[in-house]
N, C-alpha and C positions, 0 to 999 in steps of 0.2 A: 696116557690121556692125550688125545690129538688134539684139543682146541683151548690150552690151560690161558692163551689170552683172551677169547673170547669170555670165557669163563670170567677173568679175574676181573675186566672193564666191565664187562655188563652187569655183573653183581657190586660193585663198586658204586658203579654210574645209581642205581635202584636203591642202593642202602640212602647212598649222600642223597638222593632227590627224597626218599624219604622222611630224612631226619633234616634238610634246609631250614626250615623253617623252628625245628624244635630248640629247646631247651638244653645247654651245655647238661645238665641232668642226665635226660635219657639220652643221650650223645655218649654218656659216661656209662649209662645201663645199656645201651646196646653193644658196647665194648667189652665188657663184662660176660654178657651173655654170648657173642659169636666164640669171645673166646675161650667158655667152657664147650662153646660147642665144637670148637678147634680138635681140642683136647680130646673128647671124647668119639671124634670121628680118628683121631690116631689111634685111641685104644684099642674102639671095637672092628678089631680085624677085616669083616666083610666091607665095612664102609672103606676103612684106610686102601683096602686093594681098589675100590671102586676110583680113587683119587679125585673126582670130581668134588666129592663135601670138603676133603679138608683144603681142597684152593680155594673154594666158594668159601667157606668161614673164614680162613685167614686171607680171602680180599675183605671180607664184612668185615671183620674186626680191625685190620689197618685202615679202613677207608673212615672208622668211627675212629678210630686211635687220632687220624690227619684231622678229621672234622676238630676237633677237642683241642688241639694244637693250637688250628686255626681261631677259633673261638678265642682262645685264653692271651695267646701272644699277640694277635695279628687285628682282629677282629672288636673286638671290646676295647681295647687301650686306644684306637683309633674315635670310637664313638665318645670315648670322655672328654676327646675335645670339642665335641657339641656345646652348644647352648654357650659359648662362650668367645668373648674377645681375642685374637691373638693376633701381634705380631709375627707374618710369614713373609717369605719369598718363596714365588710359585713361580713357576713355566708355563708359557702355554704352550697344551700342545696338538691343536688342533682347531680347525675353520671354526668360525662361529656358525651358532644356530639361533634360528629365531621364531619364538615361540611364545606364541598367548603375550604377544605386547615385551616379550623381554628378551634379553640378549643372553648364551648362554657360552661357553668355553669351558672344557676337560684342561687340567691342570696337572701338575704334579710339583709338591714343594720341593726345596732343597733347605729349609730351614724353618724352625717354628720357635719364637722366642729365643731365638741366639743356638737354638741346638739343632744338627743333623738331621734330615727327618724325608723323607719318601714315603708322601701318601698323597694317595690320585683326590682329586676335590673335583667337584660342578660348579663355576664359578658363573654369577647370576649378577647381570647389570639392567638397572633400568635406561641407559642411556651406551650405546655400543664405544666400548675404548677405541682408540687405535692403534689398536698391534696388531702382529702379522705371529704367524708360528712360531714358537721359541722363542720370543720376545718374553722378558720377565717383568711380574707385577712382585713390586716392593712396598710394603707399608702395612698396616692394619687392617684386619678383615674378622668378621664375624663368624663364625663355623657354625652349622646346624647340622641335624639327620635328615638324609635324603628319603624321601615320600613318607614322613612321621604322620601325614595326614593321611596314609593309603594303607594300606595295606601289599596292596599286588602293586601300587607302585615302589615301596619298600622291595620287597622281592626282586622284583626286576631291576636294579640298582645293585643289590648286593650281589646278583648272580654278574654281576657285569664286575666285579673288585670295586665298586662305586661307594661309599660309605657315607661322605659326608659332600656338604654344598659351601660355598662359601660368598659372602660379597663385600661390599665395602664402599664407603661415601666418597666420590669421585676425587675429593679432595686426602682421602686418608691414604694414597698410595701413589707412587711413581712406576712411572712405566720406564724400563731400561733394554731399549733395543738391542736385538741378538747382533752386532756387528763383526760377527769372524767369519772367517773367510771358509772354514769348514764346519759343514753343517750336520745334526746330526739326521742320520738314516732317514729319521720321521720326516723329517722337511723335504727332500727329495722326494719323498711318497707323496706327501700332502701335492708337491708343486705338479707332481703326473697326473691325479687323479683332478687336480684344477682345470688342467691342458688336457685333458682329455674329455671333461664335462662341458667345458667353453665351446670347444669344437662340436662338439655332438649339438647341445644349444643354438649356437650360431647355423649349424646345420637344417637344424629342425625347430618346432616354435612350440612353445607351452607344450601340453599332454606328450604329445608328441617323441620330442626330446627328453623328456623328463623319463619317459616310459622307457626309451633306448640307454638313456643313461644310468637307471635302476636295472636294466637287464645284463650292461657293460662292466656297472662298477658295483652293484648292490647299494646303490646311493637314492634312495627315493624323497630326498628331503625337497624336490624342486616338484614334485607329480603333487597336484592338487589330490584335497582329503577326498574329495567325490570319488577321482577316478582308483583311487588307494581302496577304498571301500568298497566299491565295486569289484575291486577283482580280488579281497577276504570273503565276503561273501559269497564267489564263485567259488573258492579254496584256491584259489590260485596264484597265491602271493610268494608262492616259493621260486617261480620265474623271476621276480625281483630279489631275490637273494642268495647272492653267489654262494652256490652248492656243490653237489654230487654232479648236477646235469650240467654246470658252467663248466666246473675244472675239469671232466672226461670230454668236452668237446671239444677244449682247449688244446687241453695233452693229446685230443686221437690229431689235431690241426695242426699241431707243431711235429708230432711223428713224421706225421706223411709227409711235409715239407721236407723235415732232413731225410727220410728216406728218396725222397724224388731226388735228394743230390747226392744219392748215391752213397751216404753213410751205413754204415754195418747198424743191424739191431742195437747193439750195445753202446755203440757210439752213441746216436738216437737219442735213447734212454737219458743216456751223463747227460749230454747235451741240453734235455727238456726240465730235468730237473730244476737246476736255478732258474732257469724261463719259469716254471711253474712256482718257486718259491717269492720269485717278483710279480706274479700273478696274482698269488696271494698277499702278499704287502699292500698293492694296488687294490684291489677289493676288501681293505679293510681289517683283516685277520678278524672277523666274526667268529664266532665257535663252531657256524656251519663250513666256513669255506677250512678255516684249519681239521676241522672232523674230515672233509671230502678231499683235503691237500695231502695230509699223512700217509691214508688210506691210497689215496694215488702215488706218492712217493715209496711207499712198499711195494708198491706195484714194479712200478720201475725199475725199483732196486734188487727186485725179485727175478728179474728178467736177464739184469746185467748177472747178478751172482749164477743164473741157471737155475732157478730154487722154482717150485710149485707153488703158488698164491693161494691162501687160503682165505676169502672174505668175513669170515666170522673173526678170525684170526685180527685181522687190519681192521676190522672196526673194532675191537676190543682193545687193541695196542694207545690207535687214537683215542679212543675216551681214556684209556689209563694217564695217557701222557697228560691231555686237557685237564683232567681231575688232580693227577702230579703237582701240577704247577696252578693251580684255583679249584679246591674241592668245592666252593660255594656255585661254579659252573653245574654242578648237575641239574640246580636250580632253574636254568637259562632257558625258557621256553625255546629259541629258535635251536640250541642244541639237541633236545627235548623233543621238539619233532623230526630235528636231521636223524638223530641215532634211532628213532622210533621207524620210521621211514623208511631208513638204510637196510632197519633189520628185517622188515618187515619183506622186503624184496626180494634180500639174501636168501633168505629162507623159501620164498617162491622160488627163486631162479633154481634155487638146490632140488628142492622135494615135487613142488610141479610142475614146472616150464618144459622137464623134459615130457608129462604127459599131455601137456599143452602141445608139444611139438609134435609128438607122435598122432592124436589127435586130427591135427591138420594134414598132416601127411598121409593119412589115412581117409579124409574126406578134403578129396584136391578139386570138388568141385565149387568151396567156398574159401579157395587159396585166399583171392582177392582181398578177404576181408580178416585174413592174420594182423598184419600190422597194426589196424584200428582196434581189433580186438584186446590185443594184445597188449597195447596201450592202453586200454581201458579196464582191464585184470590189473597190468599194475598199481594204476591210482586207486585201484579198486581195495589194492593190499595194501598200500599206503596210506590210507582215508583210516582203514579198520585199524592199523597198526596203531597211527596217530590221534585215535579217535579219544581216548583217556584224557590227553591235556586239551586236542580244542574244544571237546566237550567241557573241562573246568576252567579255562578261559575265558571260551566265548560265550557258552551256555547255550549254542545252538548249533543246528547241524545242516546245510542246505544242501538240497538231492542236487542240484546245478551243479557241483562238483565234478560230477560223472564226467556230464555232456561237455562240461566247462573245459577241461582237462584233454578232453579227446578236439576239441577245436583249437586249443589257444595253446598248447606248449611245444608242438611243430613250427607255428609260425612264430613262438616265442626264441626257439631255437634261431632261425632262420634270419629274424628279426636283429639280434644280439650279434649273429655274423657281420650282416651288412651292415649294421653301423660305426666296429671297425674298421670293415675295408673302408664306407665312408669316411670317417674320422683320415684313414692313411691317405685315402684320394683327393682330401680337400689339402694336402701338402703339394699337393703338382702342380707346379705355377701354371696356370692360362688355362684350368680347367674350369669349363664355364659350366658343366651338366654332370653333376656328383652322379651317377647311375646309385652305385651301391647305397649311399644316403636318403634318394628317391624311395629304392626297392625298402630300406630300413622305414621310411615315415610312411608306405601304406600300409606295410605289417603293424606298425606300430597303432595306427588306426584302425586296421581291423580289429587286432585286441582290445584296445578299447570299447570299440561298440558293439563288440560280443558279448564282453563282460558288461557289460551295462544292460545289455539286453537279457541277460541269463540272471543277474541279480535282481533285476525288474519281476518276477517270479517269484510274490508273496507264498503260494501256496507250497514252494518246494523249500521253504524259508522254515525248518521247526525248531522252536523254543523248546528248550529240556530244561525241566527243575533238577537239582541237585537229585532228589530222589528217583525221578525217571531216568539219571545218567547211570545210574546202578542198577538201574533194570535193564538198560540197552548195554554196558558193558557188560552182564553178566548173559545176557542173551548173543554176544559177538561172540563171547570166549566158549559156552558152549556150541556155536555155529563152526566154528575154527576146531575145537576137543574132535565134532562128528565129522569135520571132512579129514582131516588126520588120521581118523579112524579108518573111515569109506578107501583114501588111499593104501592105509598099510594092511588092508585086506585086500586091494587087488580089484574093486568094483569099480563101475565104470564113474570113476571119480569126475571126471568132468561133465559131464551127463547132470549126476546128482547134483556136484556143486556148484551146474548154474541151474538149475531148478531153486534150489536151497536157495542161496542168493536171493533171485526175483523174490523166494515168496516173499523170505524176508524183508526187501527194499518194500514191496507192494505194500505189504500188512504195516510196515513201521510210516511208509510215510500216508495213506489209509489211517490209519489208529491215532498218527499226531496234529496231522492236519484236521481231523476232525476235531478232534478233544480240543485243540489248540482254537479254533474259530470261535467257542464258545467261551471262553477266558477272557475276562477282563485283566491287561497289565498296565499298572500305572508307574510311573518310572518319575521318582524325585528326584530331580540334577541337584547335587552339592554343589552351589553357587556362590555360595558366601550367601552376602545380605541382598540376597536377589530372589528371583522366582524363575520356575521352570519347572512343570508338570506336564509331563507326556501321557495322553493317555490313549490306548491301544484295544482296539474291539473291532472283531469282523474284519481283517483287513483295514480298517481304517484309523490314520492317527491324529490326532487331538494336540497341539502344542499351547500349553494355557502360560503364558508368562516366555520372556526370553530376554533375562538380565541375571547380573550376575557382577560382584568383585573380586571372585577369588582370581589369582593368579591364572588359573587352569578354564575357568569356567566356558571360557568357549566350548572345550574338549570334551569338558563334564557334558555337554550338552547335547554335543554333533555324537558322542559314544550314544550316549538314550539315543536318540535318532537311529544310528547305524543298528544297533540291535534291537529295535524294533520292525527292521526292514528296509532304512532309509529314505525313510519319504514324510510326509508333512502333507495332509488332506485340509488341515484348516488351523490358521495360527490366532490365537486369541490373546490379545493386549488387553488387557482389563485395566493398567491404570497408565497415563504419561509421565512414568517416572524413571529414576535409571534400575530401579529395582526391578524391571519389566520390561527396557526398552535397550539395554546398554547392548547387547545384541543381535539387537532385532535385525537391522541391513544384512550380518554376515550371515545371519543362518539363512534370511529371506531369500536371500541371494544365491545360495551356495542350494539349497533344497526346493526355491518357489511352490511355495504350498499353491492350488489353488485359490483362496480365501484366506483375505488377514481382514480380523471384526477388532474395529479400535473407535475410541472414541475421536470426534469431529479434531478435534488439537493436534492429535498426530501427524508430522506431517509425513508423507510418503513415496514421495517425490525421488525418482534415479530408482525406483524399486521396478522388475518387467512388467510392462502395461497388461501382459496377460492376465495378471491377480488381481481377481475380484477384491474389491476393496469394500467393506461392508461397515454400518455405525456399528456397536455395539449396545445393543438394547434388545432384552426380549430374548427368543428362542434365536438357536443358530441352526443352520441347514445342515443336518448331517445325516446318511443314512440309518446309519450302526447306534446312533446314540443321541439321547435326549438331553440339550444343552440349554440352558436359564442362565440372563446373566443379570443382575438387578441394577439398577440406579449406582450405588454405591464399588458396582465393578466387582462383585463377586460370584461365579460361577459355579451352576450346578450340573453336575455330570450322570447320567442316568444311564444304567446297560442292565442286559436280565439281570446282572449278578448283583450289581450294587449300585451306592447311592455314593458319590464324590462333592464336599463340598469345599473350596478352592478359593479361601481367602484373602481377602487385599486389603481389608478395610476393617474398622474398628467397630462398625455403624452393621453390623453382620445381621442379616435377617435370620435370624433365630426362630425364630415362632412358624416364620414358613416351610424352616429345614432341618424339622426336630426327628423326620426320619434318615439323615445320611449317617454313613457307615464308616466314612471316613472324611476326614477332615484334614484341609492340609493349609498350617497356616506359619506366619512369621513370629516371630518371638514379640513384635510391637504388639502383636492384638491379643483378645484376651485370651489370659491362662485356662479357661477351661469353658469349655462347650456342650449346654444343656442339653442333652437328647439320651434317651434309654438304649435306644439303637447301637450307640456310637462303640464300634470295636475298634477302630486305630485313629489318632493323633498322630500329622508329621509335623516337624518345626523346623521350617528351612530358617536357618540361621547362621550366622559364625559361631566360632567355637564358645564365646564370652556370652553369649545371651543362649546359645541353643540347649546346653548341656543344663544351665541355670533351670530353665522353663520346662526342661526334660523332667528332672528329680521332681518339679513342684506340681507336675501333671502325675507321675506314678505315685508320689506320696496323697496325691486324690483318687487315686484308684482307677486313673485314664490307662489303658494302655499305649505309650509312645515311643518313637523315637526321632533322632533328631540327626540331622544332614550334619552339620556343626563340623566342617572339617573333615570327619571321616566316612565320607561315601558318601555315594548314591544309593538311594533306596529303592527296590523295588517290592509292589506289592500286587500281590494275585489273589483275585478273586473268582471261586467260581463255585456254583451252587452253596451259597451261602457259607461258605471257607472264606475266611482273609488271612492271609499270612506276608506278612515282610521279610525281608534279605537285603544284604548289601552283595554291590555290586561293583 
């Protein structure tokens, strides 16, 4: 068997992302089952020769065996200390972040109630302490479960070793500064990646810097949400996260240096190594940049030994190792697309890069346009590889990826250099004209306003339901089964599979853009005791309410936005209260709708003079959709598909709006809404009134549900269909 790691990581990495989420149960039943089926590929002789089943089973069966471990020892004893009081001393160990109004810091105890204890916490202040790294919090603190109100934020915490949160009344704890004089590892790291963000900063101003310093260190906490969203939506967020393309540019940049001073290959090699392993320190140790550090460390070491690399081989090895030491990483969306990515390419560059090259070689009178091609086949294989999780992520697909990808990750490349050498040039005393810092902030501006420009493209923007992601994965992996084929028959595989390709790209984004224009989606933000109704038809978006007290509720709300396309055609304030209003400047600000309809009281002052500022009474100007809003501050929503009514008030005109379809209101108004019509109830509430109002509406035969802490809702309608989902 020549590829026994490829094999063992990749079937490993597929069991655990399968079973992350499930039940120590079938954790225990899929243990069981791989390994009778260990057993019986040793029996039956033709499979035991083939060798590939019985490695494949005995990585499934250890990988479920490590799961179950994990679970019982590690995993569960950690969550029992939720929901409850304890005496700890924690470390910190790491910068503050600051987020939706609160302060946050990654932690690790050294004590929990007088006993020994190492477990990492998210420690949550509403007022920022004053420590630095490794500075210890002593005294009383409250423990909970990290994203108990989410779901996929659950998920993404566990895939991180993240389990629990903790905080504590300012006066229940003492801070005891780290005062020795040797520090550990992480602090060193912290203080480089400070001194290297300062600089880059100092060097360049907002967007700008933020953009060079997510391309330099994978650090995007300083790059405003706009320009973040903008370049997801183009698929291009993997430029900000130190990868496969950071660490090989690094390593081919350190090469060539030692070899220009005249060092032997293998010298080289040793030599880049620990460069590379402070590379990686320095960017964070992500799952991507250690998937893309290993993998290059093989490399190298492959080189020094004299050994032949085999890349399926090295990415197998890295996910063995990652999973080794946190089987709950399989989980990790950004691993999740590295490995998906990684493989996705492997497999090009093996089976058709070479007919790709031949190809060109063979019609040299469109040399010119190998490079761009070429780069645009692979994000091509990349997109399809990776398209499983952003499809259950995001829930949608933008063709801009393409175009995205062939304009912005050369000058992304280029961009990431020069602000290095910037960063190194701004240490020369008397230098008045950074060159390389300059060359760094017009890249970094082009990127930007490419990506903003390419995400501007509602039309290339398609919404997948859960059940259309299983029409298009099963229509990619047949697309993929027939060029497989096409090749190992010998046809003129390239020919075909870019035929193949277009129709497809044509007919998918043809078939969703259309279907798609005619859907009405309404998107309820979980805001706590607030309001926030998006609603989406023709291209145009609807923001009815924007307040909110839950912790997150900004996020809740700018998320509806970004996957609706990001943008805001007309904001409507129906009352002046904080259940409507707590909001309003940062989102007004951050999206400027054309049009905010509010009533006379509001005031609106420091918001851009460009936005129509309109009363609210009466009908609202909209193309797409027929909006009413009455005396009392309650809105009525009209599209072919349905009938939205969008309560504030207890004084609800009933009698005029006994045909809407859906009704979306707060747990203060009344429990149930007189209309024959009526097929869905939402109740934006907290958890304490939402779920109450919930049961008292389905035990009247309403169909509902309720925001209440766990989600955001969406609901689609179209040709007389309504159906909800959380989001």
């Amino acid at each position: 068997m020549s590829r026994p790691f490829a094999v063992t990581g990749l079937v490993a990495f597929l069991v655990l992302a399968l079973l992350y989420n499930a039940t120590g149960t079938l954790a225990v039943i899929g243990l069981m089952m791989f390994t009778v089926a260990l057993i019986i590929s040793l029996i039956i002789k033709p499979l035991r020769r083939q060798s590939v089943f019985p490695v494949a089973f005995a990585a499934a069966a250890i990988a479920c065996l490590l799961l179950v471990c994990v679970n019982e020892f590690y995993y569960y004893p950690q969550l029992q200390l939720a929901d409850d009081t304890h005496i700890a001393t924690i470390t910190i160990t790491s910068e503050m972040e600051k987020k939706n109004g609160n302060y946050y810091y990654e932690g690790k105890t050294t004590l929990i109630d007088g006993e020994k204890s190492k477990v990492k916490v998210r420690l949550v202040f509403n007022t920022p302490p004053e420590v630095n790294p490794y500075d210890k919090l002593e005294g009383e603190f409250t423990f909970f479960a990290l994203g108990s109100s989410s779901d996929e934020a659950a998920a993404s915490y566990k895939a991180e070793n993240l389990f629990l949160g903790a905080y504590g009344a300012e006066r229940s704890y003492n801070i005891l500064p780290d005062n020795s004089r040797i520090k550990p590892v992480g602090y060193y790291v912290i203080s480089l990646r400070n001194a290297v963000k300062g600089s880059i900063m100092k060097m360049l101003p907002n967007d700008y810097g933020a953009l060079c310093t997510a391309l330099v260190l994978g650090d995007r906490s300083a790059l405003s949400q706009k320009a973040y969203y903008n370049l997801r939506a183009c698929g291009v967020t993997h430029i900000i996260c130190v990868s496969g393309l950071h660490i090989s540019i690094w390593s081919a940049a350190f090469l060539w240096v030692l070899r220009k001073m005249r060092l032997s290959e293998k010298m080289a090699c040793g030599i880049t190594i620990p460069i590379l392993i402070l590379l990686m320190l320095a960017a964070g140790m992500t799952y991507s940049v250690i998937r893309s550090g290993i993998m290059m460390i093989i490399y190298l070491v492959s080189v020094i030994v004299s050994r032949r690399r085999d890349s399926l081989n090295s990415l197998g090895i890295a996910i063995t190792i990652i999973l080794a030491f946190n089987p709950f990483a399989a989980g990790a969306t950004g691993l999740q697309l590295s490995a998906l990515s990684t493989l996705g390419i492997i497999l090009y560059s093996e089976f058709l890069n070479p007919k790709v090259n031949e190809w060109f070689k063979n019609h040299k009178s469109v040399k010119f346009t190998e490079k761009p091609l070429k780069l645009l086949i692979i994000s091509m294989v990349a997109v399809l590889f990776c398209l499983p999780v952003s499809l259950r992520i995001f829930g949608n697909f933008n063709m801009a990826v393409f175009p995205a990808n062939l304009l912005i990750v050369s000058a992304a490349e280029g961009c990431m250099i020069t602000s290095v050498l910037g960063v190194l040039a701004g240490l020369i005393p008397g230098n008045l004209f950074n060159i390389p810092g300059f060359i760094a902030g017009c890249l970094a501006k082009y990127i930007i306003k490419i990506s903003a420009l390419l995400s501007g493209f509602g039309r290339l923007n398609i919404h997948i339901s859960e059940h259309d992601a299983y029409l298009v994965l099963c229509a990619v992996f047949m697309f993929l089964a027939l060029t497989m084929l096409v090749a190992y028959t010998g046809k003129k595989v390239m020919v075909i599979s870019s035929v193949m390709t277009a129709v497809v790209v044509i007919i998918s984004v043809t078939f969703f853009s259309i279907r798609d224009s005619r859907i009405t989606h309404i998107r309820v933000a979980d805001t706590g005791n607030g309001q926030a109704v998006l609603v989406s038809y023709k291209n145009e978006n609807l923001l009815i309410g924007c307040g909110g007290d839950n912790y997150d509720a900004a996020y809740q709300i700018t998320d509806s936005i970004e996957k609706a396309g990001g943008k805001i055609n007309a904001l409507v304030i129906p009352k002046n209260d904080k259940a409507n209003t707590s909001l309003l400047f940062d989102v007004a600000k951050q999206y400027e709708p054309k049009a905010i309809y509010c009533k006379n009281d509001l005031n609106l002052i420091g918001l851009n003079q460009d936005i129509q500022k309109s009363e609210l009474n009466g009908s609202i100007n909209l193309k797409s959709m027929a909006v009413e809003a009455d005396d009392n501050g309650n809105v009525t929503v009209t599209t072919d598909d349905t009938k939205l009514l969008v309560l504030t008030s207890e004084n609800a005109s009933y009698t005029n709006n006994k045909d809407c379809q859906i009704v979306v209101g707060n747990a203060d108004y009344p429990a149930y809404f007189e209309s024959d019509n009526l097929c869905l109830y939402i109740v934006e509430a907290d958890e304490n009134k939402g779920f109450e109002l919930q049961q008292q509406l389905i035990s009247q035969g309403v169909k509902c549900s309720a925001t209440a802490g766990n989600g955001s809702i969406l609901i689609t309608a179209h040709d007389g269909s309504i159906y909800a989902e959380r989001y």
